[in-house]
C-alpha positions in Angstrom: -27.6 14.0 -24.7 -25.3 14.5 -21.9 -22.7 11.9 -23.2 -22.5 14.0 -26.1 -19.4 15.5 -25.0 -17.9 12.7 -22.7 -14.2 12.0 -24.3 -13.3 15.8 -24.9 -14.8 16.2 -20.9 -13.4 13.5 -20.0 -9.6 14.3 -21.0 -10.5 17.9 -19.4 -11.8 16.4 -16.3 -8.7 14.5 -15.7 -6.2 17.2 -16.7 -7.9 19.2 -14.7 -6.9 16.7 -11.7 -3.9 16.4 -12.5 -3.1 19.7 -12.1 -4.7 19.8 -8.7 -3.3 17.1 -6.9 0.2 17.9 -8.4 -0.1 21.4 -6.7 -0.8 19.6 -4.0 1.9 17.2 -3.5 5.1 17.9 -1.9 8.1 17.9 -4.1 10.6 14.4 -2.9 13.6 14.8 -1.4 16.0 13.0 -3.8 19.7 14.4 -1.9 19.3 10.8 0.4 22.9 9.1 0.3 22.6 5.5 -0.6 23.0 4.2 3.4 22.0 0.6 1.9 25.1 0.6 -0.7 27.1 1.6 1.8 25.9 -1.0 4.3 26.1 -3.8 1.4 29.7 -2.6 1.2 30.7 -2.6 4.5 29.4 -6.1 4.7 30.8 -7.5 1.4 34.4 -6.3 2.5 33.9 -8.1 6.4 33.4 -11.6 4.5 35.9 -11.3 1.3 38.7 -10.1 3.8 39.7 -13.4 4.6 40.6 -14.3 0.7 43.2 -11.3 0.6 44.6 -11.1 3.7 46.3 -13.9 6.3 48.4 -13.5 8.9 49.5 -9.9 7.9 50.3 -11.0 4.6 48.5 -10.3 1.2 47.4 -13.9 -0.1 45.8 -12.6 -3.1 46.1 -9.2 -4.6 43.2 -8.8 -6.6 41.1 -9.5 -3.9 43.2 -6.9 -1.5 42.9 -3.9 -4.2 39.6 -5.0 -4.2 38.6 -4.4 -0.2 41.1 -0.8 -0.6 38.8 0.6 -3.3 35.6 -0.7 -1.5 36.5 0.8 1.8 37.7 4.0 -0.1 34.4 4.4 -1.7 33.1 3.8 1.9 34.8 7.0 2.9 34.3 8.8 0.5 30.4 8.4 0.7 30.4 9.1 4.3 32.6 12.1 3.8 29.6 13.3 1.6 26.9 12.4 3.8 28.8 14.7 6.0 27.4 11.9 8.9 30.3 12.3 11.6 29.8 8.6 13.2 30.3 7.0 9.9 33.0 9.1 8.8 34.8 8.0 11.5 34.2 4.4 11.4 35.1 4.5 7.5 38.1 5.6 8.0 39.2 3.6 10.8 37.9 0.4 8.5 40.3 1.8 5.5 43.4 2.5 7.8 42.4 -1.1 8.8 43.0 -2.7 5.8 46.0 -0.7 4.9 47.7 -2.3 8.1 46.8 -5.8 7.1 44.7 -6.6 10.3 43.4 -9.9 11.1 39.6 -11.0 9.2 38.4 -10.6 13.0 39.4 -6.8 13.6 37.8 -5.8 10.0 35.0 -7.8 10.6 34.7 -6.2 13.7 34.7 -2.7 11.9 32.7 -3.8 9.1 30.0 -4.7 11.6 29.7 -1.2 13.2 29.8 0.3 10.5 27.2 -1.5 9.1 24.4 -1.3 12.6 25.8 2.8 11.9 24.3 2.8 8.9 21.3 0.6 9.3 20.0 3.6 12.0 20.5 6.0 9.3 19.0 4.2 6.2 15.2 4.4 5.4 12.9 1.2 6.7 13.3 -1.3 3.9 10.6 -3.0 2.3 10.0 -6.4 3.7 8.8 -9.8 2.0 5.4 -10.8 2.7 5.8 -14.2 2.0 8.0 -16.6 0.0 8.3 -19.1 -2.8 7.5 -22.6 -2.0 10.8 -24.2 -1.9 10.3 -26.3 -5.0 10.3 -23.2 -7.2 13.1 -21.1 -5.6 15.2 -24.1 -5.9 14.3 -23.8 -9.9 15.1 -20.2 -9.9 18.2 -20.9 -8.4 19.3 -23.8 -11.2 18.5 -21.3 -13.7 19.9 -18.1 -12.9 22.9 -18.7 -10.5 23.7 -22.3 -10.7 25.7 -21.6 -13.9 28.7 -19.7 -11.6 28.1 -21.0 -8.3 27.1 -24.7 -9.0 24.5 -26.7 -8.5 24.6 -27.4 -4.3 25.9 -23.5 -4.4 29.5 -24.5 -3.7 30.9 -21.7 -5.9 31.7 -24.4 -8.6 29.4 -23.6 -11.2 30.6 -24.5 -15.3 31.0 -20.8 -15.7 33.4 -20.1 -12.7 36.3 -20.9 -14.0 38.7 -18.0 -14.1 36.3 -15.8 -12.4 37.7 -13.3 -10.2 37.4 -13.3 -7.6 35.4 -16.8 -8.0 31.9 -16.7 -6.9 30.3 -17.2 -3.4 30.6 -20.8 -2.1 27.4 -20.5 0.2 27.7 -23.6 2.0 30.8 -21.7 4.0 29.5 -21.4 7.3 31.9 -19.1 8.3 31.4 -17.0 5.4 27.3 -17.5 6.3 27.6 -16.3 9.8 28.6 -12.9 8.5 26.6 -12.3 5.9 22.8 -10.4 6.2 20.1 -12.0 4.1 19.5 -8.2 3.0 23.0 -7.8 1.8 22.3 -11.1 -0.6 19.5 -9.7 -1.5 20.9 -6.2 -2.3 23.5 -8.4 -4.4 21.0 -10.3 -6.4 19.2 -6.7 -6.8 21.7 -4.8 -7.8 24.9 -6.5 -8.5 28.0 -6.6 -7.1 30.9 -3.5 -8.7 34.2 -5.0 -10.2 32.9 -8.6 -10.2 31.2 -11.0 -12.4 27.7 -10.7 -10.1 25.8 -9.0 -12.0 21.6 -7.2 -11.4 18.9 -9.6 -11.1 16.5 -6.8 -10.8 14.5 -8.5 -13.5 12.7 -10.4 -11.3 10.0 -9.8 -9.1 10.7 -8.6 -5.6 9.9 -12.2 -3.8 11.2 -14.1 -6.1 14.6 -11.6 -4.9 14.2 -12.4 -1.4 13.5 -16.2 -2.1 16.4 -16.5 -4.0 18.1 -14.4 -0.7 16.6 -16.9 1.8 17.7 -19.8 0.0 21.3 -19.0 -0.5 21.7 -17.1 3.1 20.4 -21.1 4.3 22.7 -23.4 2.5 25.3 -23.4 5.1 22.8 -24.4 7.9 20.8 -27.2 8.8 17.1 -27.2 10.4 17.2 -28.9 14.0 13.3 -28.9 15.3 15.0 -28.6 19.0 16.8 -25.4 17.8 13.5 -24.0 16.5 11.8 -23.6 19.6 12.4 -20.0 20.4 13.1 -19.1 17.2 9.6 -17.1 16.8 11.1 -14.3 19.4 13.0 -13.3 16.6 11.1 -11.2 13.8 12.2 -10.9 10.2 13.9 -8.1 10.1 16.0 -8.3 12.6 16.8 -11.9 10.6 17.1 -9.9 7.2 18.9 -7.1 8.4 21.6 -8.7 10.1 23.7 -11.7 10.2 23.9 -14.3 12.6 26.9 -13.6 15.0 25.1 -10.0 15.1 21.8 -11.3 16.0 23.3 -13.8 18.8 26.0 -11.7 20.2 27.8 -14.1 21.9 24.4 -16.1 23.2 24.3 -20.0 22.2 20.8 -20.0 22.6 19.8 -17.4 20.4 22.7 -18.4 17.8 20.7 -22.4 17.5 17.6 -20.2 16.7 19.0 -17.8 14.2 20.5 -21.1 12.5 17.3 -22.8 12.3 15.5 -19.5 11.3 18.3 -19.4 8.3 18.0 -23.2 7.0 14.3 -22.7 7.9 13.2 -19.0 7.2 9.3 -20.1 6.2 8.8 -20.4 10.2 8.6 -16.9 9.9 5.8 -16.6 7.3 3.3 -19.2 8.2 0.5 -16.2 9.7 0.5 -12.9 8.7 0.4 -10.7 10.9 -3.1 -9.1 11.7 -4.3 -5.6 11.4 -3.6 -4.6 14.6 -0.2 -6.2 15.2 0.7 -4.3 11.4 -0.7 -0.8 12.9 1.4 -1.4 16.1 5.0 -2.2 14.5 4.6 0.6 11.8 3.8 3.3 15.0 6.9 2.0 16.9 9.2 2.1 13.7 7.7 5.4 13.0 8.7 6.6 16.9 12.4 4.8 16.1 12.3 7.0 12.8 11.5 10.3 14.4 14.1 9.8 17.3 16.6 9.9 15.0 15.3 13.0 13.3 13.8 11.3 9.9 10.3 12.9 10.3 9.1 12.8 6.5 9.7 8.4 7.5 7.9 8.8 10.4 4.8 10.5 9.0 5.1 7.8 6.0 5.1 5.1 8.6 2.4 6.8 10.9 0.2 6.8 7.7 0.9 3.0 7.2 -0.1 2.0 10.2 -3.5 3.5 9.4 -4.2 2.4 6.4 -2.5 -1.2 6.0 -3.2 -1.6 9.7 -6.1 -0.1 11.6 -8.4 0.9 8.6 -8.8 -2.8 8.0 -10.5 -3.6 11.2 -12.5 -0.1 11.7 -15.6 -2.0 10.7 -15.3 -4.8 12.8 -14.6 -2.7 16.1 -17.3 -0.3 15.6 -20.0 -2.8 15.9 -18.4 -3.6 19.3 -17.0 0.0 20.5 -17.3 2.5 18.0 -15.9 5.2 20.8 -13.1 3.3 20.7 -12.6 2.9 17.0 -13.1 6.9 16.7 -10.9 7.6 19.3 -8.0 5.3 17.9 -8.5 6.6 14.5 -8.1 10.8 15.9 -5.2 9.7 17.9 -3.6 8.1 14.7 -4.9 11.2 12.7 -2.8 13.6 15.1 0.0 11.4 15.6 0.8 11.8 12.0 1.2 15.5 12.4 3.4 15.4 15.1 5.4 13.0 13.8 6.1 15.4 11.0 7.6 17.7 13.4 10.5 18.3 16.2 8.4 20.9 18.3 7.6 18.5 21.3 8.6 14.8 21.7 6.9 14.7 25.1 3.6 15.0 23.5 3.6 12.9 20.8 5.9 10.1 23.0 2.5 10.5 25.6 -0.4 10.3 22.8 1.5 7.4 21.1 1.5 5.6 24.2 -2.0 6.2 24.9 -2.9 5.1 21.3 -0.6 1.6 21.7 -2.7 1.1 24.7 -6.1 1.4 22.8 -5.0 -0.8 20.0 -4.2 -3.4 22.8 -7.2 -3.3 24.3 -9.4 -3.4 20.7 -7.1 -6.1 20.1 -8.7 -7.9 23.2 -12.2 -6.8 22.1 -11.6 -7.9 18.3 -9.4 -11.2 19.5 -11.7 -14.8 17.7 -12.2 -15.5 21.2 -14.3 -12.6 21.7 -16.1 -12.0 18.9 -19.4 -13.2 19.0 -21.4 -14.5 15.8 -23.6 -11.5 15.8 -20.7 -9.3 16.0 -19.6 -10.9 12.4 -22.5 -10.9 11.3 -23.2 -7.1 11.6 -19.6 -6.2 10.5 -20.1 -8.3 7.4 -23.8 -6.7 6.4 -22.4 -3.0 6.9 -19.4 -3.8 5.0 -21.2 -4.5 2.0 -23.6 -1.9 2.4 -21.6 0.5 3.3 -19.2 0.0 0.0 -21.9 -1.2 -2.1 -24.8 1.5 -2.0 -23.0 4.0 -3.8 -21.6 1.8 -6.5 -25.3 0.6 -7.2 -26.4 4.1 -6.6 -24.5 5.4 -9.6 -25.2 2.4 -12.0 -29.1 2.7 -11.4 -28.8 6.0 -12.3 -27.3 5.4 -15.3 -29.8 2.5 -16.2 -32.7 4.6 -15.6 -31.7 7.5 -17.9 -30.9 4.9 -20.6 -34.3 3.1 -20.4 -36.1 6.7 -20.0 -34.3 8.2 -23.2 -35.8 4.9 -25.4 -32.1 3.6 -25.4 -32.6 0.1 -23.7 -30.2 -1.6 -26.3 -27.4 0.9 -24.8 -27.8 -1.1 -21.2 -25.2 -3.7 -21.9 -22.3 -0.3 -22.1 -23.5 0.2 -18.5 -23.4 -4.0 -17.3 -20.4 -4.1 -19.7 -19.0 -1.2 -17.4 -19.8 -2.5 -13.7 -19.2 -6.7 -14.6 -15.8 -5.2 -15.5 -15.4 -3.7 -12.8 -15.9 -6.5 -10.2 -13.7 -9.1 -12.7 -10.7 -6.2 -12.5 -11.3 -5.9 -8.8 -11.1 -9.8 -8.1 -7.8 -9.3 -10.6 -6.4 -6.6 -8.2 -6.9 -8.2 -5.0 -5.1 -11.5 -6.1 -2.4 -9.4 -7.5 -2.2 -7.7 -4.3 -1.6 -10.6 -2.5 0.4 -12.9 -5.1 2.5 -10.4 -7.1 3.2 -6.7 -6.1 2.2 -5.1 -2.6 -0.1 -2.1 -3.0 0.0 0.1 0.5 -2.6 1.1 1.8 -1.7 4.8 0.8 -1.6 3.5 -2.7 -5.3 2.4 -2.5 -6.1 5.6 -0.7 -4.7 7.9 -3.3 -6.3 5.2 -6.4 -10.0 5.6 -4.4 -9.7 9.3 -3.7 -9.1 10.2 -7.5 -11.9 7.8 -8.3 -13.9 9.4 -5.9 -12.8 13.4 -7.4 -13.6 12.0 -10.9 -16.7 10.6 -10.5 -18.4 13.5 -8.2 -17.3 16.0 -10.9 -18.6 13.5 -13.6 -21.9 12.6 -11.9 -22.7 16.4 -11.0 -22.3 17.6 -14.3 -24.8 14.7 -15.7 -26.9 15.9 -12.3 -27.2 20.1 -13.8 -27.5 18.9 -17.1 -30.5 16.2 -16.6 -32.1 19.2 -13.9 -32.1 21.1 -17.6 -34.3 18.9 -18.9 -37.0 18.2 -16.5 -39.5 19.8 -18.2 -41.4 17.6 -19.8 -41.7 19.3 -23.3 -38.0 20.1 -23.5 -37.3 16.6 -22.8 -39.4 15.2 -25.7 -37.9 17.8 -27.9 -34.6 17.3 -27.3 -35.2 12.9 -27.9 -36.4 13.6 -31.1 -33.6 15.9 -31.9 -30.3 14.7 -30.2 -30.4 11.2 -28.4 -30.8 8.8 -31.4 -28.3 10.9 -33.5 -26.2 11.3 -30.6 -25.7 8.1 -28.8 -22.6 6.7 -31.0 -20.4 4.2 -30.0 -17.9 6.2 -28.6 -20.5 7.9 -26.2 -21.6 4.7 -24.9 -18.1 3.5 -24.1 -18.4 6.7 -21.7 -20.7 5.3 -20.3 -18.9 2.1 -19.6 -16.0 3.5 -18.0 -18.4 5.8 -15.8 -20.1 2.4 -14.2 -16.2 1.3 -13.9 -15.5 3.7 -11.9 -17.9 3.6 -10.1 -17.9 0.3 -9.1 -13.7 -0.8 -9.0 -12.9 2.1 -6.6 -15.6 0.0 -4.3 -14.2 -3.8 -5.0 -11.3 -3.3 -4.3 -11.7 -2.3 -0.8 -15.1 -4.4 0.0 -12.3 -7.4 -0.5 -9.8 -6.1 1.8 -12.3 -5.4 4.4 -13.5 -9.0 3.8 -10.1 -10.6 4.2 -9.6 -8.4 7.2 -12.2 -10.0 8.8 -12.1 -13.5 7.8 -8.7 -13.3 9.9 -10.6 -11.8 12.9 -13.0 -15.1 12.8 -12.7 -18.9 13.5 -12.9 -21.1 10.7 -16.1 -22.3 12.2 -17.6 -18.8 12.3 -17.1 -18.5 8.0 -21.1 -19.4 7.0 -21.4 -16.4 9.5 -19.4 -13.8 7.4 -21.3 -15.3 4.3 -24.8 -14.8 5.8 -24.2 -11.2 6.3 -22.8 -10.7 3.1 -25.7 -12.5 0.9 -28.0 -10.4 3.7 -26.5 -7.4 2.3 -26.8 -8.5 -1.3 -30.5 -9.1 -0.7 -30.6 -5.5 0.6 -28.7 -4.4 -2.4 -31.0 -5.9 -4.8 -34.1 -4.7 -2.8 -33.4 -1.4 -2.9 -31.9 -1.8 -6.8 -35.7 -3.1 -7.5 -37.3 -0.7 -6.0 -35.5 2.2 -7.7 -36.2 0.3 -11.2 -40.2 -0.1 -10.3 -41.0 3.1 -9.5 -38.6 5.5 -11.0 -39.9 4.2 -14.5 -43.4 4.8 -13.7 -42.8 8.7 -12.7 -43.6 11.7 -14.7 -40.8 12.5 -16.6 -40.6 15.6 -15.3 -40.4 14.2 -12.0 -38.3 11.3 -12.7 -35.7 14.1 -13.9 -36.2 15.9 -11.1 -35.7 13.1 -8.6 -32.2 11.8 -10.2 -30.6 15.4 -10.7 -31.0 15.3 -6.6 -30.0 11.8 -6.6 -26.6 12.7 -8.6 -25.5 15.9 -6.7 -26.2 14.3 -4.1 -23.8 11.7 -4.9 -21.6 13.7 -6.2 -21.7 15.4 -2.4 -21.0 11.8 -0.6 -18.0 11.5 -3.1 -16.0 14.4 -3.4 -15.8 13.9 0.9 -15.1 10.7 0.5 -12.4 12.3 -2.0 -10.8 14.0 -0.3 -10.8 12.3 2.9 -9.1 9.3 0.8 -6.1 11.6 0.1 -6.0 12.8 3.4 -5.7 9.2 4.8 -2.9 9.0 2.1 -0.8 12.0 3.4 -1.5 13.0 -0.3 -3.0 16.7 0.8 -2.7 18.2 4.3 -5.8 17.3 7.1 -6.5 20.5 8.8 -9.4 19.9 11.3 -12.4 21.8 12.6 -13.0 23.2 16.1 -15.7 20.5 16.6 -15.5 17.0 16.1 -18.0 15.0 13.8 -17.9 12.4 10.9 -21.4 10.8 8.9 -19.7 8.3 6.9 -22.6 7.5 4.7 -22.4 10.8 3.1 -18.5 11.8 3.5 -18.8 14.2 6.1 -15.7 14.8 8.1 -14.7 17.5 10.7 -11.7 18.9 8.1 -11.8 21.8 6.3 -10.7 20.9 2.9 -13.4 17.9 2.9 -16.4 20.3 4.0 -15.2 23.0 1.6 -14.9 20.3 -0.6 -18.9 19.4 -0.5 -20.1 23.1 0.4 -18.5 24.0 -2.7 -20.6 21.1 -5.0 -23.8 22.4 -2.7 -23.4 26.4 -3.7 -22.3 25.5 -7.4 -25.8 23.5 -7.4 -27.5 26.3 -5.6 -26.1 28.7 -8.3 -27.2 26.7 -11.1 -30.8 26.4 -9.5 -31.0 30.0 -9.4 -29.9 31.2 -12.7 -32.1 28.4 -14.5 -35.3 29.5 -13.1 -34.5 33.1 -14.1 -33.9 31.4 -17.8 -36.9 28.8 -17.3 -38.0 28.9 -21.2 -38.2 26.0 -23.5 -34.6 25.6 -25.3 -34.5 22.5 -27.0 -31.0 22.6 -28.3 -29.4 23.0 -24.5 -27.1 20.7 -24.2 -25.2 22.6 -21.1 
């Protein structure tokens, strides 16, 4: 049976991989000085200045050895970023302090140093969304209220003799200089030479909650200040602190206030598909102007996958020119981006591809979309991510039930109900716990994909082995009852996992993505074309059961080995095209432009090499077994 073998080729299918995509990969440039530290420094010494120094005089000497070594280490990073701008700006902060200036002229110097080093630091990760209130108010009691107290005066049980004494956060003046990022660096990492020490033990939101919540405890919420306060985005809130932000402008200052007593004004929508695939473009353009082109591709690849991928379905029932047009532009973008060659070009094709999305975003706008529009999108969403997943599991079924092995079906249901409960598992992770990119998924579904091509074409040779019909019955008696052990079926059940979790996962995004592109009203819509495409599903899934049993067996065997390599075709594209998408291997395309996506085909070398490769291994095979065509009942290939 051809799960004789399946742990032992298993383990060498996957090593295999491994070695294949690590050959691929590009090594990580790991010489980056830590900009963020240094930013986190800079800030920390603008706001504790005032505790060691007043009126020229030293008021507290701890607290001044304290700022000298922090601004020393300042310099001495920049000195080894060998960054000339901050180098300078160090140093004048350090001879700063040694001359006892006034809070305002360090703060001053601590500030631009800071926006210095913000330019050069890599984009930060952002928070999605934040704790209810309720419970980052309990996080707080537990892990901080010990030092700085209960209201977060700084007058905790456990602050006595600390020094210097912990952070009263209801100091406004202290508040207005502080960054939400540089709490939440402190809460992340700790604070050097003091008694703050790493939080990193918990999750990343539950960081920035606790950030949010501090960096607000000096400000009150006034609705009338709230009403501009949407022009301001989050990270301009996280990355800077609120004289920064308002730069002398009243207005602006009232909003940032309310935006800091109130930060969850900023996360009541998220932001769409389109709006994600515009920002991460324009941060990639701010990246590459500054000369950080391995951010810029990373960013440019972001803003296909957790952006414009998500919608692709719903704009190609509306303007599928469109949707392949936006998707070459953001294909090439993310090769110029990698690259200092010629800013003119890529400034002109980036501006041409912020236009398109602007105008899908009109086309794909809940206004605009009709009923039949999500109607459509929903039905080929499901088929298009659900054929291949059934596909595979039929097959599987149907060689079970035709080697006399029905009692080995529930491996196979065992395999794909799995499957769906680990996707519905992922997808609320996703959105409740960690945040998987969209490269992430890319790279998880392109390995799927590798693994279960090779998998499925080697069950595809070996079943074409046994299509004759006395071979077959030979080899039953022989090898399949003996054969079929309890560790071969558990093959099995990971093969239907596969098969099916690399298509869950995405049929749910693609769902969410749409349900955001709809009116409430317009939800029994979406559901009608999804239960539509489950009735198709199951159509086709009956069809395959009736008639495939009734076949010869020669034929049946015939029919499935084409079935599997053909699969096995659709999925090593798909494969590769994943880890394209991903920036995981390079995408070098053809003179001509094409792309079938029901069976992976793509105008890119590596994905057509990819499936002409399965097609002459097949051919091969095909030729040498008809020279061998005698009865061997012991082949077990």
């Amino acid at each position: 049976m051809f799960f004789l073998s399946f742990k032992r080729y298993n383990i060498r299918l996957v090593s295999a991989l491994i070695l294949i995509l690590s050959g691929l990969r590009c090594l990580a440039d790991t010489s980056t000085p830590d900009f963020r530290q240094m930013a986190q420094l800079a800030e920390y010494v603008g706001v504790d200045y005032p505790e060691a120094v007043a009126n020229g005089e030293i008021i507290n000497e701890g607290e001044y050895q304290e700022m000298l070594e922090f601004s020393r280490i300042l310099v001495t990073e920049a000195q080894q970023a060998k960054a000339t701008t901050i180098i300078s700006r160090a140093q004048k902060l350090e001879a700063a302090i040694h001359e006892k200036q006034t809070p305002e002229v360090i703060r001053q110097l601590g500030r631009e140093l800071r926006s210095e080093l913000l330019m050069l630091m890599p984009v930060s990760s952002q928070p999605s969304q934040l704790l209810p209130i309720s419970e980052t108010h309990s996080l707080f009691q537990t892990h901080c209220a010990a030092c700085h107290g209960a209201m977060g005066k700084g007058d905790g049980v456990a602050s006595a003799g600390l020094e210097p004494p912990p952070t009263d956060f209801t100091d406004r003046e202290r508040a207005m200089n502080r960054s939400v990022l540089g709490l939440y660096d402190a809460i992340t990492d700790g604070i050097k030479e003091t008694a703050m020490v790493s939080y990193d033990q918990l999750s990343e939101e539950q960081r920035w909650s606790l950030a949010f919540y501090v960096g607000g405890l000096a400000f009150e919420a006034n609705a009338e200040e709230g009403v501009n306060a949407t022009d301001l985005s989050i990270k301009e809130l996280i990355n800077h602190n609120p004289i920064q932000l308002a730069n002398g402008d009243s207005n602006t200052l009232k909003s940032v206030i309310y935006l800091r007593a109130q930060p969850s004004a900023l996360f009541t929508e998220k932001p769409s598909p389109l709006q994600i695939a515009r920002d991460q473009l324009l941060a990639a353009r701010a990246s590459y102007n500054k000369g950080n082109y391995e951010e810029s591709n990373r960013l440019a690849v972001s803003a296909y996958l957790d952006g414009f991928e998500l919608v692709e379905n719903s704009l190609d029932t509306r303007n599928p020119d469109l949707r392949k047009d936006i998707e070459a532009n953001m294909m090439a973008l993310r090769k110029q981006f990698r690259e200092s060659s010629n800013q003119e070009q890529l400034n002109t094709l980036l501006d041409i591809t912020l236009a398109q999305l602007e105008t899908a975003k009109r086309q794909l706008s809940a206004d605009s979309l009709s009923n039949a529009t999500l109607f459509s999108a929903s039905l080929i969403i499901l088929l298009r991510e659900g054929l291949e997943a059934l596909l595979v599991t039929l097959a599987l079924v149907l060689v079970l039930i035709r080697s006399e092995r029905r009692d080995a079906l529930k491996f196979v249901h065992a395999g794909w109900i799995t499957a769906l409960i680990a996707g519905g598992v992922t997808w609320w992770a996703a959105r409740s716990l960690v945040n998987i990119s969209g490269a992430s998924r890319e790279v998880m579904e392109g390995v799927a994909a590798l693994a279960a091509a090779l998998v499925l074409f080697y069950v595809g040779v070996w079943m074409h082995s046994k299509s004759n019909t006395i071979q077959w019955k030979a080899y039953i008696q022989k090898h399949v009852t003996q054969r079929l052990k309890t560790g071969t079926l558990w093959g099995i059940a990971t093969l239907a996992f596969v098969a099916v979790y690399r298509e869950v996962f995405e049929t749910v995004l693609f769902y969410e993505a749409l349900l955001t592109q709809s009116l409430p009203a317009q939800n029994p819509t979406i559901i009608g074309g999804f239960l539509v495409g489950l009735l198709c599903l199951s159509i086709i899934g009956w069809i395959m059961v009736r008639y495939s049993i009734k076949l010869p067996i020669g034929r049946f065997f015939s029919v499935t080995t084409y079935l599997l390599v053909g699969l096995s075709f659709v999925l090593i594209g798909k494969g590769v095209i994943a880890l394209q998408e991903a920036a995981f291997i390079d995408a070098s395309p053809l003179p001509i432009s094409f792309e079938v996506d029901w069976i992976g085909l793509k105008s890119t070398w590596q994905s057509l090499m990819a499936q002409i490769t399965i097609l002459v291994l097949f051919l091969v095979f095909m030729l040498v077994s008809n020279q061998r065509r005698k009865p061997e009942t012991s082949s077990d290939f």
